[in-house]
C-alpha positions as CSV (number, residue, x, y, z in Angstrom):
1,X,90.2,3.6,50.3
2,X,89.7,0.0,49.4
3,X,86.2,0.3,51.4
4,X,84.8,3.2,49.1
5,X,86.2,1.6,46.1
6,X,84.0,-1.4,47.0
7,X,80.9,0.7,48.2
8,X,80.8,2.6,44.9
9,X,81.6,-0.5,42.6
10,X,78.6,-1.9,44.4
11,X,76.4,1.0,44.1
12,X,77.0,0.7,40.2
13,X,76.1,-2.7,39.9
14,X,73.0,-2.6,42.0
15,X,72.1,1.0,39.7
16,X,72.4,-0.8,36.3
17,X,70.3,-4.0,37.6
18,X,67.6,-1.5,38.6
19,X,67.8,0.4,35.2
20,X,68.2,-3.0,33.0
21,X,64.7,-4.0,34.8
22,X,63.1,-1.1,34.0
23,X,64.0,-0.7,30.3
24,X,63.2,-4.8,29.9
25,X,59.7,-3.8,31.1
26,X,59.1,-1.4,28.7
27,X,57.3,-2.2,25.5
28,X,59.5,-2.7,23.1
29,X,57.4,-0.5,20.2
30,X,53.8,0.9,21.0
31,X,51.1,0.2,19.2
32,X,49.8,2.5,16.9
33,X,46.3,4.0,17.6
34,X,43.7,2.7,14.5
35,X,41.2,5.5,13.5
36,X,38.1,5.6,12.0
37,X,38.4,5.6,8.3
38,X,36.2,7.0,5.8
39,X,34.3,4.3,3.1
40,X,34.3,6.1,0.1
41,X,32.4,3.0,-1.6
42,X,29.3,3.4,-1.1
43,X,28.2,7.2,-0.9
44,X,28.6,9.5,1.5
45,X,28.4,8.9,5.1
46,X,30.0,5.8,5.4
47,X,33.0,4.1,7.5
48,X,35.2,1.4,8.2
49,X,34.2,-0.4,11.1
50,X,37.7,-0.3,13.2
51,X,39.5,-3.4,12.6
52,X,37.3,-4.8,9.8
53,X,36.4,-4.2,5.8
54,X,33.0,-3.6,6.7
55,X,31.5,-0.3,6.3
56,X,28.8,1.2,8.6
57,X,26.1,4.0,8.3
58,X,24.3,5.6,11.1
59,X,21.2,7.7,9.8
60,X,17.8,8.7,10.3
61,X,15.5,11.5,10.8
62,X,13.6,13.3,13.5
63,X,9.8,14.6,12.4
64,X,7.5,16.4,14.1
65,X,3.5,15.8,12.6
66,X,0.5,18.6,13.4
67,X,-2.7,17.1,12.3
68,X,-5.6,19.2,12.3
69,X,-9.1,17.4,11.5
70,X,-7.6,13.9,11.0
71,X,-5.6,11.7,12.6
72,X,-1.4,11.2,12.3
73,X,0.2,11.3,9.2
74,X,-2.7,13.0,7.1
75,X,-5.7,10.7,7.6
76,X,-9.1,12.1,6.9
77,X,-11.8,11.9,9.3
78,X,-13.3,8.9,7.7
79,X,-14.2,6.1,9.9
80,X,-14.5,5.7,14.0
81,X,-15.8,8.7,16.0
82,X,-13.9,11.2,13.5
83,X,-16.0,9.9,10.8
84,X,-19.1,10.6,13.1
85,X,-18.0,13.8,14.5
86,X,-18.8,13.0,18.2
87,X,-18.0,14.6,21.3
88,X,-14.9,12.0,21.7
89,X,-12.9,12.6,18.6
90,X,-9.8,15.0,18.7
91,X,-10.1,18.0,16.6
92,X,-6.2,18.3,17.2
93,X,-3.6,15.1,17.1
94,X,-0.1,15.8,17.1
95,X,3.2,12.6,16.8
96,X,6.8,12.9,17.3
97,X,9.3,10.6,15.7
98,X,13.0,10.2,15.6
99,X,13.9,7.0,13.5
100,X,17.6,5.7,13.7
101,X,19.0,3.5,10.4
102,X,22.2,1.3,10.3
103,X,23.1,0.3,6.9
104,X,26.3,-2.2,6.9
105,X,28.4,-3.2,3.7
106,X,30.9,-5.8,3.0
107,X,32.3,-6.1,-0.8
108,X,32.3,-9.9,-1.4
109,X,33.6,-12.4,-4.2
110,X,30.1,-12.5,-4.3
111,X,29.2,-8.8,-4.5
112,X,28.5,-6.5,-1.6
113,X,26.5,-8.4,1.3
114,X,24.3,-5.7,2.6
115,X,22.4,-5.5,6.5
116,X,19.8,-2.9,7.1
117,X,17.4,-1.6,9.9
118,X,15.3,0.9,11.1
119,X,13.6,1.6,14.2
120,X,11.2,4.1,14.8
121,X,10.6,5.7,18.5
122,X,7.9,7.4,18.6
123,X,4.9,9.1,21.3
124,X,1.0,9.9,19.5
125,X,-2.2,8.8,19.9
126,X,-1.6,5.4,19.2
127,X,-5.2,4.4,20.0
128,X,-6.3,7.0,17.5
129,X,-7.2,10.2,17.8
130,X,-10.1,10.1,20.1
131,X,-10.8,10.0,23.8
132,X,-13.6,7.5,23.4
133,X,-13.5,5.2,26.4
134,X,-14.8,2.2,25.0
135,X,-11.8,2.2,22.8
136,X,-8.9,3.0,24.5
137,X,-10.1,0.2,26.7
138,X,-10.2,-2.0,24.3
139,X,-9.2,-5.6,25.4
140,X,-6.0,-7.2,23.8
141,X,-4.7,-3.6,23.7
142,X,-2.1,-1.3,25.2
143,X,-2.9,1.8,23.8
144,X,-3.6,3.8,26.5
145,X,0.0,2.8,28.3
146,X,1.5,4.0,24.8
147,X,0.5,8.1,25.2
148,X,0.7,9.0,28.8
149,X,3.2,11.3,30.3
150,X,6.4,9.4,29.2
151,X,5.2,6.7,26.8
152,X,5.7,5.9,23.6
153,X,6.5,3.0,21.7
154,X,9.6,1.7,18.6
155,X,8.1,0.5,15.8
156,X,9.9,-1.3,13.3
157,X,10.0,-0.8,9.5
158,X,12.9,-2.4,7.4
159,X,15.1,-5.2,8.4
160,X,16.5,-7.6,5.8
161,X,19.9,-8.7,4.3
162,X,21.1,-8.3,0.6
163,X,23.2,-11.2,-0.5
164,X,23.9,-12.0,-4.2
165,X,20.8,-10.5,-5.9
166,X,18.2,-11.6,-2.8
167,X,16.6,-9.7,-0.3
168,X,15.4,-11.6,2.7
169,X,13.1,-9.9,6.1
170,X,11.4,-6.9,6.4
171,X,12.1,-5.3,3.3
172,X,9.6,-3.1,0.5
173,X,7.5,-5.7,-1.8
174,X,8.9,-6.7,-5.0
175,X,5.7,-5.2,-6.1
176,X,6.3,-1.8,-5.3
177,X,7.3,1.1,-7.1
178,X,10.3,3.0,-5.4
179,X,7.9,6.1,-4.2
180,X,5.0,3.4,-3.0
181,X,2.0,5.9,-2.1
182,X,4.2,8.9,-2.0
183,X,4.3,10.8,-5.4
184,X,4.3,14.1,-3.8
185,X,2.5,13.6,-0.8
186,X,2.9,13.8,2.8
187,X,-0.1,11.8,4.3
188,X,0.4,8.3,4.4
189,X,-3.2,7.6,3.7
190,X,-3.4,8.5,-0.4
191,X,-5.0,5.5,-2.0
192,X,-4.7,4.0,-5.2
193,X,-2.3,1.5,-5.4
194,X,0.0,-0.4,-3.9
195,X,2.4,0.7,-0.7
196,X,5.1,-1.3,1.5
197,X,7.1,2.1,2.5
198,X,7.1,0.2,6.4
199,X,8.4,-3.5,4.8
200,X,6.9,-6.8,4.6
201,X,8.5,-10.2,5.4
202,X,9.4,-11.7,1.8
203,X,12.0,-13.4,0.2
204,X,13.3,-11.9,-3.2
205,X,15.5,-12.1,-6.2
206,X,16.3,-9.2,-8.4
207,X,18.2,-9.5,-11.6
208,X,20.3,-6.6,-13.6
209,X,19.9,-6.3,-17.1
210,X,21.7,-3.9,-19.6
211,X,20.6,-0.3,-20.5
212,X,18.8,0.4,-16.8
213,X,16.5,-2.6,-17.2
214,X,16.0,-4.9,-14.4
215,X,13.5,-7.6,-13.0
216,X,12.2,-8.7,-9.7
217,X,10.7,-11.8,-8.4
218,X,9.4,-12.4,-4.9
219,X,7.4,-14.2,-2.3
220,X,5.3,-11.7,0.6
221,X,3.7,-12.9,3.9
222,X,0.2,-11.9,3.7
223,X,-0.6,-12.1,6.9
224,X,-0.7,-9.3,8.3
225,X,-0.1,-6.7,5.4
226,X,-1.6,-7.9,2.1
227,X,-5.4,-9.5,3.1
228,X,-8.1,-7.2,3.8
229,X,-11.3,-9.2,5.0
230,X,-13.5,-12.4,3.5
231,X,-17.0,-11.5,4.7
232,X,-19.3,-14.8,5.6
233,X,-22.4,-13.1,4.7
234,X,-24.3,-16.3,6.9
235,X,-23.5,-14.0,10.2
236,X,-25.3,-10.5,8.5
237,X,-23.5,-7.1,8.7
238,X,-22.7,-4.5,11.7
239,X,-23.3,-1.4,12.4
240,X,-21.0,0.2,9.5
241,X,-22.1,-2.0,7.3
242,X,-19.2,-4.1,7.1
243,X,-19.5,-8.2,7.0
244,X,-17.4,-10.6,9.2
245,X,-14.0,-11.6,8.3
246,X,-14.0,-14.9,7.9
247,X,-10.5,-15.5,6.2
248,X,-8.4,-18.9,6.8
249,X,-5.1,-19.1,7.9
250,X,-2.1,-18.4,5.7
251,X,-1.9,-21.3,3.3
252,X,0.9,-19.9,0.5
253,X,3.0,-16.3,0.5
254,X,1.8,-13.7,-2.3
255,X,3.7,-14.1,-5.9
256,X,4.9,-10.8,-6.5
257,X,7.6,-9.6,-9.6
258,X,8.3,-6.5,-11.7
259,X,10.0,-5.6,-14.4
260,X,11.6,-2.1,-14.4
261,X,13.0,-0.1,-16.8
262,X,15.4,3.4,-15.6
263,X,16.5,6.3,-18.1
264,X,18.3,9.6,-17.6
265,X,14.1,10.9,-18.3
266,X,12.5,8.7,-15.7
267,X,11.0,5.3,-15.0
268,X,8.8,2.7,-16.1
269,X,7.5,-0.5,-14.2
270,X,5.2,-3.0,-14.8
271,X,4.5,-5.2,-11.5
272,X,1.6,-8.2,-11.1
273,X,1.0,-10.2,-8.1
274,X,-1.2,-13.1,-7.1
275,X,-2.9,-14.0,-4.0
276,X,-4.6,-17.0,-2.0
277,X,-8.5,-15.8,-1.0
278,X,-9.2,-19.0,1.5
279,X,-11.8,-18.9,4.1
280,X,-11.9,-20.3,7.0
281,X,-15.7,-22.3,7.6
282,X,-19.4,-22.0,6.7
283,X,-20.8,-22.4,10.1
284,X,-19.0,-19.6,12.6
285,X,-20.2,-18.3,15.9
286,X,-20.7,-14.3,16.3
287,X,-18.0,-12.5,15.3
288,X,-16.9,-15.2,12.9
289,X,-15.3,-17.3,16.0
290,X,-15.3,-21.2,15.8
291,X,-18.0,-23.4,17.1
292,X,-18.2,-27.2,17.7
293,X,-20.5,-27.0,14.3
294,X,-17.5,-25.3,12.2
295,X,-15.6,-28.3,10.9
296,X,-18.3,-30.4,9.9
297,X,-19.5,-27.2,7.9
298,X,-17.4,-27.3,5.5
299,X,-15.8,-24.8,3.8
300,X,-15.8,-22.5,0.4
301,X,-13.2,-23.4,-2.3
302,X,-10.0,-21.1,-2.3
303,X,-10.1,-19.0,-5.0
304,X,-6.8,-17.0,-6.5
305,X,-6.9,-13.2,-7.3
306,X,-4.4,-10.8,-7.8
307,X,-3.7,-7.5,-9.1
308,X,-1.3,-5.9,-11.6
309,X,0.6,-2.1,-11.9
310,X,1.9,-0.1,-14.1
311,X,3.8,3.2,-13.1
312,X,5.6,5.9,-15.0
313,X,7.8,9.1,-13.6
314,X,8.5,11.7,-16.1
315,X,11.9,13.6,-15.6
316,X,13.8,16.8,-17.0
317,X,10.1,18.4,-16.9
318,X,10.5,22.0,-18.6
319,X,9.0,23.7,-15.7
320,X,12.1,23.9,-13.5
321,X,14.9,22.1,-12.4
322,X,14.2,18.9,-10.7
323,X,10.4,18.7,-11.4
324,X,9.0,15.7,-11.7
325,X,5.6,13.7,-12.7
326,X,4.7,10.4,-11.0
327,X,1.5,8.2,-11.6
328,X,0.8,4.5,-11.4
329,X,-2.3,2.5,-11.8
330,X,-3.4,-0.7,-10.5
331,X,-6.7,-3.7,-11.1
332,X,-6.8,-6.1,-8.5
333,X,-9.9,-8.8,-8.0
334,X,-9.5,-10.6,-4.6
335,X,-6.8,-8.1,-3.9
336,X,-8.0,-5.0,-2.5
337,X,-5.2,-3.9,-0.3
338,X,-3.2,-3.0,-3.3
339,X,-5.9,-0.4,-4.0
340,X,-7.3,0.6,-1.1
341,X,-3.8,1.3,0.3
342,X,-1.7,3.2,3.6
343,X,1.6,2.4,4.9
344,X,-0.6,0.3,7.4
345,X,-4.0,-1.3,7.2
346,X,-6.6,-0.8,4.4
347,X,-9.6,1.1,5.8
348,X,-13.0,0.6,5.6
349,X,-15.3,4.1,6.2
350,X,-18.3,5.2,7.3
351,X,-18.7,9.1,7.7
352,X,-21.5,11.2,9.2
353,X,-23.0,14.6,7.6
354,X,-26.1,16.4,7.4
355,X,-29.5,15.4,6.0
356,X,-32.6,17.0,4.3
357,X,-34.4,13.9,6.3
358,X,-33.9,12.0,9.1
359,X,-31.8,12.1,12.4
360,X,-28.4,12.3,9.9
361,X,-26.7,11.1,6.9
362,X,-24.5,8.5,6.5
363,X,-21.9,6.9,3.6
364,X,-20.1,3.5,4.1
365,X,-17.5,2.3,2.2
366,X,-16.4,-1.3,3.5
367,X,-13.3,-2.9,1.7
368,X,-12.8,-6.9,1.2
369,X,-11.2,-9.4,-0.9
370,X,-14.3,-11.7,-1.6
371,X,-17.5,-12.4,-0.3
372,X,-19.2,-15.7,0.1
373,X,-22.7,-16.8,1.7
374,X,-23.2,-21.1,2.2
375,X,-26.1,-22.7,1.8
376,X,-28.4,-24.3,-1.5
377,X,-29.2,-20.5,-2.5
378,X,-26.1,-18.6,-1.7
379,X,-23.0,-17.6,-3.3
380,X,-21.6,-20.9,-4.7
381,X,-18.5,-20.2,-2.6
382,X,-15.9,-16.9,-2.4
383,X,-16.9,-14.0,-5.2
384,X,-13.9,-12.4,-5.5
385,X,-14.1,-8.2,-5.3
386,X,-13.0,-5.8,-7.8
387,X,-11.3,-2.7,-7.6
388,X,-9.3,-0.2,-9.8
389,X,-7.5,2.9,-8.8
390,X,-5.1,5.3,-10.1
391,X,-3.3,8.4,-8.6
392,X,0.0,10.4,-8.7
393,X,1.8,13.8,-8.2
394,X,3.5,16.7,-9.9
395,X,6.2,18.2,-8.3
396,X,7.7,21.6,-8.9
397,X,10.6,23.6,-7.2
398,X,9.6,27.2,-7.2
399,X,13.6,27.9,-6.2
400,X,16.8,26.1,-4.2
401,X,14.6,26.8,-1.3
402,X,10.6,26.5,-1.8
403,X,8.8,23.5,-3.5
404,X,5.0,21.7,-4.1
405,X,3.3,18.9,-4.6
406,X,-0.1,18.6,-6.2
407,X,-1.6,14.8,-5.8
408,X,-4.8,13.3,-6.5
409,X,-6.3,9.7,-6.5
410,X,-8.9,8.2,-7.3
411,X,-10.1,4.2,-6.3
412,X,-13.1,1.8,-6.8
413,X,-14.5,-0.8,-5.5
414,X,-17.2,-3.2,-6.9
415,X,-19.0,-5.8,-6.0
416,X,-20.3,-8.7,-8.8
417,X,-24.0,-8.5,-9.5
418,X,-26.9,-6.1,-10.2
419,X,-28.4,-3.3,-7.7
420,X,-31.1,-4.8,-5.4
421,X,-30.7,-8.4,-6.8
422,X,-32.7,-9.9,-4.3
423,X,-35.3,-7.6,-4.3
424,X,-35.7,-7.9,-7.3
425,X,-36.5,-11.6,-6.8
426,X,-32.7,-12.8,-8.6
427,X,-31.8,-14.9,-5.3
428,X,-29.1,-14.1,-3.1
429,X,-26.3,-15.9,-5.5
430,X,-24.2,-12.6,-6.7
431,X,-22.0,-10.7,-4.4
432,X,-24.6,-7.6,-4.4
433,X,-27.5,-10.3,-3.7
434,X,-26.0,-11.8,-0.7
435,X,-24.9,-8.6,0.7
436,X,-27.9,-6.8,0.7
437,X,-30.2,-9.4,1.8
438,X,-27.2,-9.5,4.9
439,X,-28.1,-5.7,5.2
440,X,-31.9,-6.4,5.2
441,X,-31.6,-8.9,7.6
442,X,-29.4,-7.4,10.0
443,X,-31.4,-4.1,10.0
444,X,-35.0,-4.8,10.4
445,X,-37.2,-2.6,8.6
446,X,-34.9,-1.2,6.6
447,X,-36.1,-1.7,3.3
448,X,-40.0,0.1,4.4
449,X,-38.3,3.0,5.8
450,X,-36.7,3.7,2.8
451,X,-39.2,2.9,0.8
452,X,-41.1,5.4,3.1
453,X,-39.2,8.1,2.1
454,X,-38.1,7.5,-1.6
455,X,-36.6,4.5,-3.8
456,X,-34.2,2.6,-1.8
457,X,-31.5,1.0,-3.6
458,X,-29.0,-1.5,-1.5
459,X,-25.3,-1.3,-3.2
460,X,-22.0,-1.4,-1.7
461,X,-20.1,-0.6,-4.1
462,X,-18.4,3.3,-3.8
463,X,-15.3,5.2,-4.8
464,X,-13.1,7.6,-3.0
465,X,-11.7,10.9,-4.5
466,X,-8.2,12.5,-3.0
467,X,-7.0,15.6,-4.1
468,X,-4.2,18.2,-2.3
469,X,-1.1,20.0,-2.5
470,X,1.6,20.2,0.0
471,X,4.0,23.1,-0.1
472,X,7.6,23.0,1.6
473,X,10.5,25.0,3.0
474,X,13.8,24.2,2.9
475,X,15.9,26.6,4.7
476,X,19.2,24.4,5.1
477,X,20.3,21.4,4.0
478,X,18.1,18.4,5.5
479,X,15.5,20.2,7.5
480,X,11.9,21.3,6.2
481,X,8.8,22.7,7.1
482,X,5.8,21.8,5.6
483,X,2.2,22.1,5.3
484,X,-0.3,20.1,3.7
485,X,-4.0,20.6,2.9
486,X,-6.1,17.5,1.8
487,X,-9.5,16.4,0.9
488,X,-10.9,13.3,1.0
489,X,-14.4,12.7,-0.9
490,X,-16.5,9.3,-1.0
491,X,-19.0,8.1,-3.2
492,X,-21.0,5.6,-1.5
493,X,-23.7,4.0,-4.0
494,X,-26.7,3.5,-1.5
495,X,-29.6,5.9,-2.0
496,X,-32.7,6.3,0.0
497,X,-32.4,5.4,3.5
498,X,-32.7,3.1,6.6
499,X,-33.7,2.3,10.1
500,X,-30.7,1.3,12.2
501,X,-28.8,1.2,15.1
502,X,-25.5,2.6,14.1
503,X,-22.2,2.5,16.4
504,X,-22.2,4.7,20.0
505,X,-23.2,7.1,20.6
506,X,-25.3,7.6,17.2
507,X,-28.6,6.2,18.6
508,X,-31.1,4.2,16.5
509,X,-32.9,6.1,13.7
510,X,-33.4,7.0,10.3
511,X,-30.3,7.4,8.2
512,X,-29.8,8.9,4.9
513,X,-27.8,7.5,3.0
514,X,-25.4,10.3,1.1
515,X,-22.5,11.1,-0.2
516,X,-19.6,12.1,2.2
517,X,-16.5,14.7,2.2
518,X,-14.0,15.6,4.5
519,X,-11.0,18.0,4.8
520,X,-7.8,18.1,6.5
521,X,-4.6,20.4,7.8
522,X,-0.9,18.7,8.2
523,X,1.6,20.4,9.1
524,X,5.3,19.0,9.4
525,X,8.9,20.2,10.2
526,X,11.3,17.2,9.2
527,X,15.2,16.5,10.0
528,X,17.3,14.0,8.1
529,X,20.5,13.5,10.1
């Protein structure tokens, strides 16, 4: 009896060690589980990043561009082999995008400190659209690795932080106006005025006033975005008739600012800008590259130019709900870009038609800051080029589900000087002078040819005319279809014609020189998610 007494009494003790380990191994409260939370600050879409009082937003869209006559995005057939309407160039160019946003947000003692980004991946003809050997092999250049069977490429737009009033990265100009060359337009190639829609490097301040007003002061990296080309006249013209660049490195940023005005009935801003026109030397070797002669040249004087905007957008229109008018118009000398304007590079053209003489016509259009030719009879250094433009959008929403646009522009370009200066024995010292006697020079005979035929007249100036309408379909919330007709007219100021050897495969002959038009199809379906 004693023995099982002992056996059990044992058994207990060993049974409550065992369960006394167990429950001291337990956690002695679990830890609750911390969701995502919702960020009601700052719009819709946003959330607490778990664990911190930062809020996040992941965005973006997914479109899907059909060009027909023209290359992505809505560009005319105005320059390369579209402009000549060769054998090489794509009739048919299509692109598919899906960009991805994050937008972060952190309310500060200081205000909210803001992060943004946006990446764009993306498969097209990224050499343009064209099969044209000589270019897709283009040294320097990747193109062709870009477009094949599982290419593509991420581009990067915006990319900049918001602290206390500045901006600083990739971020739209202080220059800008909030639709930059989008008024009611899908092609990114509408001219006019000013557009950073894919960012520029800067470093700006913008200050809030009372009653909507506010002002913005900034500095922009030229470099790559804002300077067109400085032509050194010394080393003649190509085949397009535009001069060599010959611009200097990147001595000061662009001095951009608005000042801004927004009502329950629209908007109103007035922006200005200035920017360095430096070249680089007088002596250069073909193609405007440095010699052993290029130092001891010399060089022209920098010259400042700049340009200034004013925009407008008209709201509570009488013609439907949500209607809108939008227009700006812009002057620059020594500042073309912000005329001559895409969401990339400015463009220079030279388009192909027929002729009443001749092998064909032709119309050039060549865009530059400044001009400048050395020597005892040249230009005195850089002449600085003019240009003007204007161009905007009304838009109308036919019902919750259908809606237009109907855009036009309109841009000039003008060169200082008289028509046929040198021939008309005036020396080569304006910007017109120097250029056509580069033009004469480069093309031999040209001046008897035309002659030949009729009064030649040598001018570069010209002018470009947009005009469409785009028409949309909204079916559900964020998706669209649209389409998109455009055309695309330049007035090129030459007249008569000449005796040249124009770019492959155009063969040497006599050119008309004519006025030029061109029209194209777009057609979009777009997701914002």
């Amino acid at each position: 009896m004693n023995m099982i007494k002992s056996l059990v009494l044992s058994s207990g003790a060993i049974l409550t060690g065992v369960v006394g380990a167990s429950a001291a191994d337990l956690p002695v409260k679990a830890k609750a589980v911390e969701y995502v939370r919702v960020c009601s600050l700052y719009g819709a879409g946003f959330y607490y990043m778990p664990g911190t009082d930062t809020c996040i937003k992941l965005g973006g869209y997914l479109r899907i561009d059909n060009n027909f006559n023209g290359s992505t995005l809505g560009q005319p057939a105005y320059n390369g082999d579209l402009g000549q309407g060769n054998r090489y160039r794509d009739y048919y160019v299509g692109r598919s995008r899906m960009a991805l946003t994050v937008d972060t947000r952190t309310a500060t003692e200081y205000g909210v400190v803001r992060t943004f980004g946006q990446g764009d991946f993306q498969f097209d003809m990224f050499g343009g659209p064209t099969t044209n050997p000589a270019v897709l092999a283009a040294p320097g250049t990747s193109a062709a690795q870009l477009y094949t069977v599982g290419g593509g490429y991420v581009g990067v737009e915006m990319v900049f932080i918001q602290f206390a009033g500045f901006t600083f990265g990739k971020s739209a100009s202080a220059y800008a106006t909030p639709w930059h060359g989008y008024p009611g337009n899908n092609s990114s190639f509408l001219m006019g005025g000013h557009d950073t829609v894919t960012g520029v490097n800067n470093i700006q301040y913008t200050a809030q006033f009372d009653k909507g007003v506010s002002a913005t002061i900034g500095l922009d990296d030229p470099t790559v975005f804002n300077r067109t080309a400085l032509w050194n006249l010394s080393l003649g013209v190509g085949s397009t008739g535009a001069g060599t660049n010959a611009y200097g490195g990147t001595h000061v940023p662009d001095i951009v600012g608005n000042i801004r005005i927004d009502q329950a009935w629209g908007m109103f801003q007035i922006s200005a800008a200035a920017h360095l026109v430096n070249g680089s030397y007088n002596t250069l070797g073909a193609g405007g590259v440095p010699t052993v002669l290029s130092e001891i040249s010399g060089h022209p004087d920098d010259k400042w130019g700049g340009s200034v905007m004013a925009a407008l957008q008209i709201k509570n229109l009488p013609t439907g709900a949500g209607d809108d008018i939008k227009i700006d118009a812009s002057y620059a000398k020594g500042d073309t870009k912000n005329i001559i304007s895409t969401s990339g590079g400015s463009p220079s053209f030279a388009m192909f038609g027929g002729s009443g003489f001749g092998y064909r016509s032709v119309g050039f259009g060549n865009t530059s800051d400044g001009v400048y030719l050395p020597g005892a009879f040249g230009t005195g250094g850089i002449v600085l080029t003019n240009a003007w433009g204007i161009r905007g959008a009304f838009n109308h929403n036919w019902d919750p589900y259908w809606s237009s646009g109907f855009w036009a522009g309109y841009s000039s370009v003008r060169y200082d000087g008289g028509t046929n200066d040198n021939i008309r024995g005036l020396g080569t010292t304006t910007a017109k002078g120097a250029y056509c006697a580069a033009f004469a020079a480069t093309f031999a005979g040209q001046a008897a040819a035309g002659n030949s035929v009729g009064s030649y007249t040598c001018n570069p100036d010209y002018s470009i005319t947009q005009v469409g309408v785009v028409t949309r379909w909204t079916p559900v919330k964020g998706l669209a279809f649209s389409a998109e007709v455009g055309t695309f007219f330049l007035g090129q100021k030459m007249s008569g014609s000449s005796m040249f050897t124009a770019t492959a495969p155009r063969p040497t002959a006599l050119y008309e020189f004519k006025n030029q038009s061109t029209t194209y199809l777009n057609v979009r379906v777009h997701r914002d998610f």
